[in-house]
C-alpha positions as CSV (number, residue, x, y, z in Angstrom):
1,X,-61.8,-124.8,13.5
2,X,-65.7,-125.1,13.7
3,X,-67.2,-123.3,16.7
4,X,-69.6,-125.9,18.2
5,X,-72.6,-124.9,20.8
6,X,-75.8,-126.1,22.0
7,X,-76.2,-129.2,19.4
8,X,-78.6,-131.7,19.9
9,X,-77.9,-134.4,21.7
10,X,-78.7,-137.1,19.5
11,X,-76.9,-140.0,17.7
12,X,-75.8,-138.5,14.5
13,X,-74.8,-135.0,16.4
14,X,-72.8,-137.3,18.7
15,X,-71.2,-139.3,15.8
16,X,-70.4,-135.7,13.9
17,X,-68.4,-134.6,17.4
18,X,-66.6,-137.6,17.6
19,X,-65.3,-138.0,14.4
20,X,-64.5,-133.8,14.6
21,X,-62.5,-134.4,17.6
22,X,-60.6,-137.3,16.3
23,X,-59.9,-135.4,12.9
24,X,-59.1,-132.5,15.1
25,X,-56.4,-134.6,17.2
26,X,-54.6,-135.6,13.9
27,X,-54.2,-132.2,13.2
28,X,-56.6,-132.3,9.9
29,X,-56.0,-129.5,7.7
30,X,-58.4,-127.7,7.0
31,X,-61.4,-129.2,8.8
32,X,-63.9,-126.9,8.1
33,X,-64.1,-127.1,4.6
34,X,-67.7,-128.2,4.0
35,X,-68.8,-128.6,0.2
36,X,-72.1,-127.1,-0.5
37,X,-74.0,-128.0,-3.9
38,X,-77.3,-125.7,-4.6
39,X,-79.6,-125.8,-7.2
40,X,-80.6,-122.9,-9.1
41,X,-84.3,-123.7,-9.8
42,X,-84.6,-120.4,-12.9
43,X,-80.9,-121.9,-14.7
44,X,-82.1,-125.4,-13.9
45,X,-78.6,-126.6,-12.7
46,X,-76.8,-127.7,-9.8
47,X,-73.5,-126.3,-9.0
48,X,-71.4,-127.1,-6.0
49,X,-68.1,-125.4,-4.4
50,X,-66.6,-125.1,-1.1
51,X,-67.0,-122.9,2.1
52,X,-65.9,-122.4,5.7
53,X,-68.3,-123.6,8.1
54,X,-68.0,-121.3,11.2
55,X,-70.4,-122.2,13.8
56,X,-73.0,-125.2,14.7
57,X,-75.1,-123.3,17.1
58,X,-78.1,-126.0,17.7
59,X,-78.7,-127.4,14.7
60,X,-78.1,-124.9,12.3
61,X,-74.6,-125.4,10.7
62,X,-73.3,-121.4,9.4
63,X,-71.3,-119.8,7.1
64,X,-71.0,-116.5,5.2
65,X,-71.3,-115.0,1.6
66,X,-71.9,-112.6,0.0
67,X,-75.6,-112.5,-0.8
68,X,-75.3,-111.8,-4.9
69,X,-73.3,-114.6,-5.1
70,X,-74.1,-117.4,-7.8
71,X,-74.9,-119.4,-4.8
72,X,-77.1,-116.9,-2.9
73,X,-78.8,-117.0,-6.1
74,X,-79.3,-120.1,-6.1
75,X,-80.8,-120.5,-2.2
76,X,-82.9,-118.5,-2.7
77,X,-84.7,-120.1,-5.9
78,X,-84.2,-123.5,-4.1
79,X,-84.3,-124.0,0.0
80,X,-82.7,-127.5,0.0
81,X,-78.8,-127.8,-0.4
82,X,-76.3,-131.2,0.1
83,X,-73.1,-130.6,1.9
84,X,-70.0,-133.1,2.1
85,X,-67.6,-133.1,4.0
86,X,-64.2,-135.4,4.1
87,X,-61.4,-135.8,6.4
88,X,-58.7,-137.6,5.0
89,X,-56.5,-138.0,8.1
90,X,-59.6,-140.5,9.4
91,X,-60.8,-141.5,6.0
92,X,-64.2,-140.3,7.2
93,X,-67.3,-138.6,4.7
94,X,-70.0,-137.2,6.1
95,X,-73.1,-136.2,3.8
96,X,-75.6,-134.1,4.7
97,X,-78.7,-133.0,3.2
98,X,-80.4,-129.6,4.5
99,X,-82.7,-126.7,4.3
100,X,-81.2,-123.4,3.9
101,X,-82.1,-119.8,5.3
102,X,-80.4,-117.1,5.8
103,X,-79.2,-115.8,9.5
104,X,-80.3,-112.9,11.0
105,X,-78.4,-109.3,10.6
106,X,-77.5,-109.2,14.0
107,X,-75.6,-112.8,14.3
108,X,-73.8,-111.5,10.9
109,X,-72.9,-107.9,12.4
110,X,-71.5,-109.6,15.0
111,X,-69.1,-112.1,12.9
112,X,-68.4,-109.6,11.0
113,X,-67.2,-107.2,13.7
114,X,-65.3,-109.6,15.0
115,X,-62.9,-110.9,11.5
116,X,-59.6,-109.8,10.6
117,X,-59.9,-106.3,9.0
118,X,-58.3,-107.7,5.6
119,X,-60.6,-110.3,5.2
120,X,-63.8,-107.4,5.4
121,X,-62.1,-105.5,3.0
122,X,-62.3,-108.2,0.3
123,X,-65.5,-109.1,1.4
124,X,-66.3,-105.0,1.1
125,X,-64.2,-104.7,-2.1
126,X,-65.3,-108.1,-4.4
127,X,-68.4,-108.3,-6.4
128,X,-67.3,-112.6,-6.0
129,X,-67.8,-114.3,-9.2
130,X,-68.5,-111.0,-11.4
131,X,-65.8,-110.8,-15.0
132,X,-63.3,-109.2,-14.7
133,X,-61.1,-107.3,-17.3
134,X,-57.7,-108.1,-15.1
135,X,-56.2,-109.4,-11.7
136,X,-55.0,-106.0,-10.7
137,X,-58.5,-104.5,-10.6
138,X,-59.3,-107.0,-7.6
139,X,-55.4,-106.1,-6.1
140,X,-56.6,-102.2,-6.5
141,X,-60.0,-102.0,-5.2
142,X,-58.6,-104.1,-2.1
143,X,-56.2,-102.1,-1.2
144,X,-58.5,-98.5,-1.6
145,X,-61.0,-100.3,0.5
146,X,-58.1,-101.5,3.1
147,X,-57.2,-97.8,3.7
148,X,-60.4,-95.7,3.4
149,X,-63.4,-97.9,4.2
150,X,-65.2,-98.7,7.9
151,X,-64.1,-102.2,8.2
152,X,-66.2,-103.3,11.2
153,X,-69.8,-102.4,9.5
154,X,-71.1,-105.3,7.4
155,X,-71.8,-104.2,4.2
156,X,-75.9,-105.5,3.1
157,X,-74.8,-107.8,0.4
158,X,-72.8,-109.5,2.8
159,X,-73.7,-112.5,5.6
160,X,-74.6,-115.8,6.5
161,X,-76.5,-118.9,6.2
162,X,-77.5,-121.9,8.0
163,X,-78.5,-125.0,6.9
164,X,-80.3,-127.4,9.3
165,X,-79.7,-131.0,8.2
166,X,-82.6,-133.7,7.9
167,X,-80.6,-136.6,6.8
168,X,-76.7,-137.4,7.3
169,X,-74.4,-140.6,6.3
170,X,-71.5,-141.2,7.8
171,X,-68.6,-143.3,5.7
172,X,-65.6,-144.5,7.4
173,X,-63.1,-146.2,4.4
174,X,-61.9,-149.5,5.7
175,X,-60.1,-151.9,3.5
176,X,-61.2,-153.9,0.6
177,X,-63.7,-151.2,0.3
178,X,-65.6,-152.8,2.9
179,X,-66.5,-149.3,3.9
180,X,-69.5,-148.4,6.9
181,X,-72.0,-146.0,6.2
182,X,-74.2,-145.1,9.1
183,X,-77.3,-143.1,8.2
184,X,-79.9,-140.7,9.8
185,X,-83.0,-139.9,9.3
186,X,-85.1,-137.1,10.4
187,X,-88.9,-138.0,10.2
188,X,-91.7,-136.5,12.4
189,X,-88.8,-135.1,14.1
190,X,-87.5,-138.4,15.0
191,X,-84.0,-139.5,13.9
192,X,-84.2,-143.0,12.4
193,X,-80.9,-145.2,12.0
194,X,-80.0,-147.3,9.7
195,X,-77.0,-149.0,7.6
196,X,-76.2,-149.0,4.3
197,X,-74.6,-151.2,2.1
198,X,-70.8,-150.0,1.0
């Protein structure tokens, strides 16, 4: 589940809620699988992959990382992400295009405190996306970290970001692919509304 507080109340925050809550009621699984795609401005490519969104708080839509990530490394040459998300028990799509920051320390210390002690000690433990020579290697530095490291202090290469959208579409599949797509705007800090053709 997404942690939701404080959002805007405006028509494509609205829209996002409702189609959350009706995805929610048909028990879609997962729903907070959001797919991010970054481009790394120094590689001059865009690469995309999934996270967990964890919180809207206002507008700024959070997850975590670790911050030597490819995709850390890629924010930071390049503010401006998409994210997609789709529910397939409603046969909704939702994209979303964004600036990213990172959070501050003390909203990560706080998630972090607060997560299940084996899920730090990866976080701890992996250098994510870095070669390694075998499996085991990732099974024994889990488990060393597991028994002998401070679980509930965020490590600094570890934490989160938010992206605060500027522009969202919102597909719902209906048959014949005569499909809706509803999209918002943010200009001037105005949302504008529009349709688009399926």
């Amino acid at each position: 589940m997404i942690s939701i507080k404080n959002i805007p109340n405006n028509e494509p925050y609205n829209n996002f809620v409702k189609y959350y809550d009706h995805a929610l009621s048909l028990s879609q699984n997962p729903i907070n699988a959001v797919s991010i795609s970054s481009f790394n401005k120094e590689a001059n490519e865009v690469d995309s992959r999934f996270v967990n969104l964890k919180y809207i708080l206002d507008d700024k839509w959070i997850f975590f990382t670790n911050y030597e990530s490819p995709k850390a490394r890629s924010f930071e040459t390049h503010k401006q992400i998409s994210a997609l998300i789709f529910w397939e028990s409603i046969n909704v799509q939702i994209r979303i295009k964004a600036k990213i920051n990172k959070i501050s320390s003390s909203l990560s210390d706080k998630h972090f405190k607060n997560r299940d002690k084996k899920k730090n000690a990866l976080a701890i433990s992996s250098q994510q996306s870095k070669k390694i020579d075998d499996y085991e290697t990732v099974i024994k530095n889990f488990e060393k970290t597991l028994q002998n490291a401070d679980l509930g202090i965020r490590p600094e290469f570890w934490g989160g970001y938010a992206f605060v959208p500027y522009y969202f579409e919102f597909w719902k599949g209906q048959r014949f692919r005569l499909n809706s797509r509803d999209a918002f705007e943010l200009i001037d800090g105005k949302w504008d509304s529009y349709k688009l053709q399926p």
